[in-house]
C-alpha positions as a Markdown table, in Angstrom:
| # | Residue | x | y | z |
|---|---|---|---|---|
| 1 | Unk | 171.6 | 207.1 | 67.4 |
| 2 | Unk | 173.6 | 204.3 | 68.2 |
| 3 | Unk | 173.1 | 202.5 | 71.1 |
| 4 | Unk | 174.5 | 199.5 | 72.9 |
| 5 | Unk | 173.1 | 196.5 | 75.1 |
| 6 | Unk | 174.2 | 193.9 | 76.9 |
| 7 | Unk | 171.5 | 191.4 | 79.1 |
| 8 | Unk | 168.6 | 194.1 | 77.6 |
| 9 | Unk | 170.0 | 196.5 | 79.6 |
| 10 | Unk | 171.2 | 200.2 | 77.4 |
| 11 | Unk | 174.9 | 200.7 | 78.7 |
| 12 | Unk | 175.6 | 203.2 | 76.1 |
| 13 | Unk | 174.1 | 205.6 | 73.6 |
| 14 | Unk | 175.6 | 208.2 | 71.1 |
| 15 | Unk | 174.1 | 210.3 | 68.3 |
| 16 | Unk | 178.4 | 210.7 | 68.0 |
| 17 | Unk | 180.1 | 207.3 | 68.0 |
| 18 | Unk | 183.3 | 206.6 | 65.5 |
| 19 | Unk | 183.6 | 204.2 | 63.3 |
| 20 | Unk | 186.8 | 202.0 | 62.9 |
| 21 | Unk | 187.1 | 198.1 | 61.3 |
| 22 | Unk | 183.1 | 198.3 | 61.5 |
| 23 | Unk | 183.4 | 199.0 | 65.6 |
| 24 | Unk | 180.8 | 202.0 | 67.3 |
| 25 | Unk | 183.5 | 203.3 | 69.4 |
| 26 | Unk | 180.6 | 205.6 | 71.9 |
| 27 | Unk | 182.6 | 208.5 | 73.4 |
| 28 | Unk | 183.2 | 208.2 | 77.1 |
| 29 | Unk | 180.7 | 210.3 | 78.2 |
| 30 | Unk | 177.8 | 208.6 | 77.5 |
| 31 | Unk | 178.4 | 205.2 | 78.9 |
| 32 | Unk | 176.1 | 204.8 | 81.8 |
| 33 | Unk | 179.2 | 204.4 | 84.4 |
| 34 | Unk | 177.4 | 202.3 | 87.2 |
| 35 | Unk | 177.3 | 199.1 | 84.6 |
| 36 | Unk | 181.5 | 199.4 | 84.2 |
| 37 | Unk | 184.5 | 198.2 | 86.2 |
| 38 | Unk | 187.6 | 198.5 | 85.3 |
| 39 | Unk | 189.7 | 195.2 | 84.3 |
| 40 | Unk | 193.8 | 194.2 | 83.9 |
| 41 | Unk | 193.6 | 193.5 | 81.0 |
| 42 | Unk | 195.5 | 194.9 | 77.9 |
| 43 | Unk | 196.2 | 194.0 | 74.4 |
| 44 | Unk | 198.0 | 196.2 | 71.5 |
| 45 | Unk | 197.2 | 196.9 | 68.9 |
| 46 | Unk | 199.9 | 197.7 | 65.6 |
| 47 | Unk | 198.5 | 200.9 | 64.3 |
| 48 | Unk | 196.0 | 202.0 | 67.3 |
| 49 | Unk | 198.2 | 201.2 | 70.6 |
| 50 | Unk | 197.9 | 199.8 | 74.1 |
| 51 | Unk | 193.8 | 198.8 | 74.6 |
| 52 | Unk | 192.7 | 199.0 | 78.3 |
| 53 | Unk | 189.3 | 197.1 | 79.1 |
| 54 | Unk | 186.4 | 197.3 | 81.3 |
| 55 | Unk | 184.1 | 194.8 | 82.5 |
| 56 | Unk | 180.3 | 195.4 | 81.9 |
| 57 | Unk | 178.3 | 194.5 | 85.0 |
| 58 | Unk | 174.5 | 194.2 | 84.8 |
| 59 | Unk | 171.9 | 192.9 | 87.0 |
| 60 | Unk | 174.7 | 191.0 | 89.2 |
| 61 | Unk | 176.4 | 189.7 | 85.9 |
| 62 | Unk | 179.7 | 190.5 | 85.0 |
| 63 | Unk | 180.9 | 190.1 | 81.1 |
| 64 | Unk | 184.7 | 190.4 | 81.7 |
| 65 | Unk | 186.4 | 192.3 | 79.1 |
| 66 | Unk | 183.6 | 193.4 | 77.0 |
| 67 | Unk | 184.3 | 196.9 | 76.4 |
| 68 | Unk | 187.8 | 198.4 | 75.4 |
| 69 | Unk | 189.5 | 201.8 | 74.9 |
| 70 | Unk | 192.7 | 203.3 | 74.3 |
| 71 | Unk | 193.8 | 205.6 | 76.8 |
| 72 | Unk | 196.3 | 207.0 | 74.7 |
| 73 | Unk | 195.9 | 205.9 | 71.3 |
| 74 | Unk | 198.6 | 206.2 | 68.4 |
| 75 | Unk | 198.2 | 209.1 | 66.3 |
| 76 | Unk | 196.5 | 207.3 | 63.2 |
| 77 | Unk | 193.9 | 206.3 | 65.5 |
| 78 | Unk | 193.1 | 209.7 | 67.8 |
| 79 | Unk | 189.9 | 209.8 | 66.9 |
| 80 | Unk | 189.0 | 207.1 | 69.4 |
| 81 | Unk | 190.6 | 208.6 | 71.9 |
| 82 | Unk | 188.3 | 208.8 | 75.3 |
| 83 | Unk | 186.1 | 206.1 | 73.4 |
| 84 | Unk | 184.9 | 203.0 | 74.2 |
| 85 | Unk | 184.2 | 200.3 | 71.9 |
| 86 | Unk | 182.4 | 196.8 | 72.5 |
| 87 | Unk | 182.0 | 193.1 | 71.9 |
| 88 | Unk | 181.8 | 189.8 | 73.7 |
| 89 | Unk | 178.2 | 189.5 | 72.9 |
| 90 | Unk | 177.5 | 193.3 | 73.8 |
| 91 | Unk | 174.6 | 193.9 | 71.6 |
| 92 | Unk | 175.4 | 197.2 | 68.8 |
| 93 | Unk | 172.8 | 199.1 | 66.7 |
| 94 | Unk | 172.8 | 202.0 | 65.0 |
């Protein structure tokens, strides 16, 4: 099972995560929703697309940016799609 962690606190956790360029990308659904907001940002990727973000918020901390997802990813890369995938000190293991 991978799981993810940001401030001690488990904000994901998939038995069914992706792996892509050594990112857990945890599927949607098992993000535990009250510790993300959504952010402006976006970046794009050559081969994967437009990436959207989320801020994780825990215990009245916010750690802009620190998750990402491709709404509508580029074929070579629909396996992530309705993913999430982490960094910016977000904690990964698994």
């Amino acid at each position: 099972m991978a799981r993810a962690t940001w401030n001690g606190v488990v904000i994901a956790e998939s038995d069914n995560t992706v792996v892509v360029e050594g990112n857990h990308y945890f599927p949607k659904d098992s993000l535990v929703q009250e510790h993300f907001a959504e952010s402006s940002s976006q970046t794009r990727c050559p081969w994967k697309g437009l990436a959207s973000y989320y801020d994780v918020v825990v215990d009245g901390q916010t750690n802009s940016g620190a998750a990402w997802y491709y709404p509508d990813p580029k074929p070579a890369a629909a396996d992530i799609k309705n993913h999430v995938a982490f960094w910016r000190g977000v904690s990964v293991e698994g």
